[in-house]
C-alpha positions as CSV (number, residue, x, y, z in Angstrom):
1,X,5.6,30.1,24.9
2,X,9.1,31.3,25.1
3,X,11.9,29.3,24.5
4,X,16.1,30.1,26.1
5,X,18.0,31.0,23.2
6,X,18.4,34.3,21.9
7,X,20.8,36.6,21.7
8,X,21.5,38.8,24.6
9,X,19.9,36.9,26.8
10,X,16.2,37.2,25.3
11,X,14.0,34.0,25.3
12,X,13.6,33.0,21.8
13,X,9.6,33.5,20.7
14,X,8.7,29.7,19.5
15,X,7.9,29.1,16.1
16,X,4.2,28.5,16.3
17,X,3.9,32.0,18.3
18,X,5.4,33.7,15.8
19,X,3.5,31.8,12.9
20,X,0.0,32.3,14.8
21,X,0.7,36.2,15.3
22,X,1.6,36.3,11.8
23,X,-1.8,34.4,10.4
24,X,-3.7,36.5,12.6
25,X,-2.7,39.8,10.9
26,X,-2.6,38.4,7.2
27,X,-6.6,37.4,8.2
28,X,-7.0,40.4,9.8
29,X,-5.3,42.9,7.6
30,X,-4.6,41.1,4.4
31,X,-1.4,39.5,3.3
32,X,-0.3,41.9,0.8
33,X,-0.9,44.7,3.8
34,X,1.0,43.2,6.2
35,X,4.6,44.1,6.6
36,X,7.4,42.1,8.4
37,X,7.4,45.1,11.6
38,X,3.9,44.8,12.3
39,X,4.6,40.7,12.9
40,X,7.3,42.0,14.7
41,X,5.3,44.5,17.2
42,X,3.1,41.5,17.3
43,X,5.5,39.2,18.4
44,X,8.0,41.2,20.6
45,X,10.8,39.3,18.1
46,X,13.2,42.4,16.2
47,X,12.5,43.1,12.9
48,X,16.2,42.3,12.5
49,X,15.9,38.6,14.2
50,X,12.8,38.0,12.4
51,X,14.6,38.3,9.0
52,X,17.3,36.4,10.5
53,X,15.2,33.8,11.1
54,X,12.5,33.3,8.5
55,X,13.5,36.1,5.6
56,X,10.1,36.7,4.5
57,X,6.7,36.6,5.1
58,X,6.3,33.7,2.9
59,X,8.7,31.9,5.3
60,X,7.4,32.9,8.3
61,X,3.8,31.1,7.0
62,X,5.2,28.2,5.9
63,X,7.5,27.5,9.0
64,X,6.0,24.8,10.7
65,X,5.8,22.8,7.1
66,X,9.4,22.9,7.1
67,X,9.7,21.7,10.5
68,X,7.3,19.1,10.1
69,X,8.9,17.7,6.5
70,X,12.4,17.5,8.4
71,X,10.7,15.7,11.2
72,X,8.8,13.4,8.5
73,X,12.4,12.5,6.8
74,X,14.2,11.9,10.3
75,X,10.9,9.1,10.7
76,X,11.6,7.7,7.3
77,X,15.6,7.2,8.2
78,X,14.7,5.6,11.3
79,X,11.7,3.3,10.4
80,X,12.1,0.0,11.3
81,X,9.0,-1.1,8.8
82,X,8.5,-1.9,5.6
83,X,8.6,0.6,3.1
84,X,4.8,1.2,2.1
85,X,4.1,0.8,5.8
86,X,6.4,3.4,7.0
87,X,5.5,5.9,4.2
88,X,2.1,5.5,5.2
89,X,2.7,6.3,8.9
90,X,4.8,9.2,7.7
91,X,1.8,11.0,6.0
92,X,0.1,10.3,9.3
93,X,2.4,12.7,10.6
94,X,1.5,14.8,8.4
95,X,-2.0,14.8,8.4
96,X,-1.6,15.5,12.3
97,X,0.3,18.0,12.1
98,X,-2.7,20.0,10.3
99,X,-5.4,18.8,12.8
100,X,-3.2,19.3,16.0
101,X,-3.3,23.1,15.2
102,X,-6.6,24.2,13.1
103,X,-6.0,28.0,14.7
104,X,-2.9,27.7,12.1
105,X,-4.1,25.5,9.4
106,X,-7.4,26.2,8.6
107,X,-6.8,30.0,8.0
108,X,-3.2,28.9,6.4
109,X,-5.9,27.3,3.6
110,X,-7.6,30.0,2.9
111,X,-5.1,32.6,2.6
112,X,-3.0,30.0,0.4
113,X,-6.4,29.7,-1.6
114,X,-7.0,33.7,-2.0
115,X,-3.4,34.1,-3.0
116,X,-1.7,32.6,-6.3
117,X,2.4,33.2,-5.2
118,X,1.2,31.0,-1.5
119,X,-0.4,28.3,-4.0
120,X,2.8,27.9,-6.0
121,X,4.7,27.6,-2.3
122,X,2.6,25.0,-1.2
123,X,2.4,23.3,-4.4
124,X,6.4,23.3,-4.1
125,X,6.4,21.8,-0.4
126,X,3.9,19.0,-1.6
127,X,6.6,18.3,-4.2
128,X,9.1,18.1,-1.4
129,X,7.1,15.3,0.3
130,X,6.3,13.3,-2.9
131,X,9.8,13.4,-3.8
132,X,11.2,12.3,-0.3
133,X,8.6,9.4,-0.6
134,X,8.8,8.0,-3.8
135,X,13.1,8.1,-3.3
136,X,12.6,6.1,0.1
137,X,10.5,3.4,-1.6
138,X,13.0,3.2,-4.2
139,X,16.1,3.0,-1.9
140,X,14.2,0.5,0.0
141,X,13.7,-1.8,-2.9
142,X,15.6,-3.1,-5.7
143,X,17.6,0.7,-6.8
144,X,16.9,2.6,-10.1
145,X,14.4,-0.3,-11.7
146,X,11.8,0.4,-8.8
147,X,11.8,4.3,-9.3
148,X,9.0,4.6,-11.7
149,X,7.0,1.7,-9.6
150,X,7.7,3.9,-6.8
151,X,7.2,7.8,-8.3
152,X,3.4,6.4,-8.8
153,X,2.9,4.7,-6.1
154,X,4.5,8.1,-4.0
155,X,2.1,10.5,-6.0
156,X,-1.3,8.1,-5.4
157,X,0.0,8.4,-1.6
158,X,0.0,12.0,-2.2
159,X,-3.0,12.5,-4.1
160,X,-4.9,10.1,-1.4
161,X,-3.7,12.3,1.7
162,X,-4.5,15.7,0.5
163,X,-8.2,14.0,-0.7
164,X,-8.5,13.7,3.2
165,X,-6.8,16.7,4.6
166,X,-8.8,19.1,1.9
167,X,-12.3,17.2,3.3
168,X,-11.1,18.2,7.1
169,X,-10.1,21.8,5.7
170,X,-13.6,22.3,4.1
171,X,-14.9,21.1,7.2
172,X,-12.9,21.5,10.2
173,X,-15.6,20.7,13.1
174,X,-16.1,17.5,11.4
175,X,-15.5,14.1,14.1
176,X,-11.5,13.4,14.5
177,X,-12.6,9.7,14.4
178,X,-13.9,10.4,10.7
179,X,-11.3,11.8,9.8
180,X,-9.0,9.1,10.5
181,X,-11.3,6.3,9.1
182,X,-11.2,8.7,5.8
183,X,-7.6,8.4,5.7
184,X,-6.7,4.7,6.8
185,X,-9.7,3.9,4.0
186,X,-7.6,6.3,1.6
187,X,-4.0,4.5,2.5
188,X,-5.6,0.6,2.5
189,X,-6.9,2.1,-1.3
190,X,-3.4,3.0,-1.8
191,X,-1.7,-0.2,-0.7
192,X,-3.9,-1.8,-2.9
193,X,-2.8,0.2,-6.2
194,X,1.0,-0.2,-5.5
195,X,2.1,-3.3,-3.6
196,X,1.4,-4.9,-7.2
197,X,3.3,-2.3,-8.8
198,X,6.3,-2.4,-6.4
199,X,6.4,-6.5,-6.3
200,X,6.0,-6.1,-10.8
201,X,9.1,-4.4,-10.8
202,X,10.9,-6.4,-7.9
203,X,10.3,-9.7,-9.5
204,X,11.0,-7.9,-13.3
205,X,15.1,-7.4,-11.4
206,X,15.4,-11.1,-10.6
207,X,18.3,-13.1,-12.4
208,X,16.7,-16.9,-14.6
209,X,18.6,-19.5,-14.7
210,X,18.2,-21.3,-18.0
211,X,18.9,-25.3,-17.4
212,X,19.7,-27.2,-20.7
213,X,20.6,-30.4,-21.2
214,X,21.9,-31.8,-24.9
215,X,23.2,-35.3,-26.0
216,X,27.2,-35.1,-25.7
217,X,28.0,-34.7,-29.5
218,X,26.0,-31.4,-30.1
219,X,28.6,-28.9,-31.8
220,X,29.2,-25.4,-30.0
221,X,27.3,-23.6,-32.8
222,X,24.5,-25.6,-32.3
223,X,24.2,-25.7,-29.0
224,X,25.0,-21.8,-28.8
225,X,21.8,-21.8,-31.7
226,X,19.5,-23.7,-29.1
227,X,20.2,-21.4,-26.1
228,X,19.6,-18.7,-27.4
229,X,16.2,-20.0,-29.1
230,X,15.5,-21.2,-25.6
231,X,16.6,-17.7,-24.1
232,X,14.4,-15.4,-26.5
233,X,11.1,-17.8,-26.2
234,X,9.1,-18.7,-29.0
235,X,9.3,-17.2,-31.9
236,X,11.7,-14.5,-30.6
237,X,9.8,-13.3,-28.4
């Protein structure tokens, strides 16, 4: 599909053309083989544009993860639920964007597998999205005393999501419908493990009142001793 856009006049080549020609080759020809103006014989996109717009091959792999984290934090600023519920249905997003294009993702895993430098790029963009989730459930709660609550509870999100979308990779032809009962059983698991967390931490922030009540004649000194006995708990504790 080509979009209006480019210069001169030119449609603009969409993204997941571009992405899809460039999978093919590194399948086909190896990664390491492939140079930036065979994707762009491929493609009918100049090699010129194509740096222009992705600057390496890396990029042009990773493309639609980029798109689809910058879709996941316009969902996150817009969510009208709560927190945990809308950092759920924002790994949802992700998880489809995988299975809405297996002629992308499925060979995306195994050249990311066969090749060390594509690990340590995906292992950064999973970073990305642990990072954008633990800081919204930590915005969304009670500021800075929530962020280690919400850095674990972000990561077992993580952790429970790629548990399901490394099952569907393994397996691609598996049922849809399994898939999705894998990951709403993984999320309810989650919810599980940090709503106490979250609520710990959130009722850990709340102000006490201390009420006392001494006969009229108590001196300051001792009444200022008996506060604070009655502040610390027993035995200083």
């Amino acid at each position: 599909m080509e979009r209006p856009g480019g210069r001169g006049g030119q449609p603009r080549v969409a993204t997941r053309e571009v992405v899809l020609a460039a999978v093919r080759l590194f399948t086909d020809s190896g990664f390491e083989a492939t140079t930036m103006d065979q994707i762009a014989a491929a493609t009918g996109v100049s090699r010129r544009s194509l740096f222009r717009r992705f600057g390496s091959k890396e990029d042009i792999l990773f493309a639609e993860h980029d798109e689809l984290f910058s879709t996941v934090v316009r969902y996150l600023e817009a969510s009208p639920d709560e927190p945990l519920t809308s950092v759920f249905s924002a790994a949802r997003l992700v998880l489809q964007g995988y299975l809405r294009d297996p002629e992308i993702t499925v060979p995306r895993y195994h050249l990311v597998r066969a090749h060390p430098r594509l690990r340590d790029r995906e292992v950064a963009m999973t970073a990305r999205y642990q990072a954008a989730f633990s800081s919204y459930l930590a915005r969304s709660g009670d500021g800075e005393g929530r962020s280690l609550a919400a850095g674990v509870a972000a990561a077992a999100l993580i952790s429970a999501h790629n548990h399901v979308l490394r099952g569907w990779l393994r397996r691609p032809e598996q049922d849809s419908r399994e898939v999705w009962a894998g990951f709403d059983e993984a999320m309810d698991f989650v919810r599980r493990a940090a709503e106490p967390m979250l609520h710990a931490e959130r009722e850990s922030r709340r102000d006490h009142v201390l009420v006392a009540v001494y006969p009229g004649g108590t001196g300051r000194e001792e009444l200022l001793r008996r506060i604070g006995a009655a502040v610390q708990g027993p035995e200083g504790s």
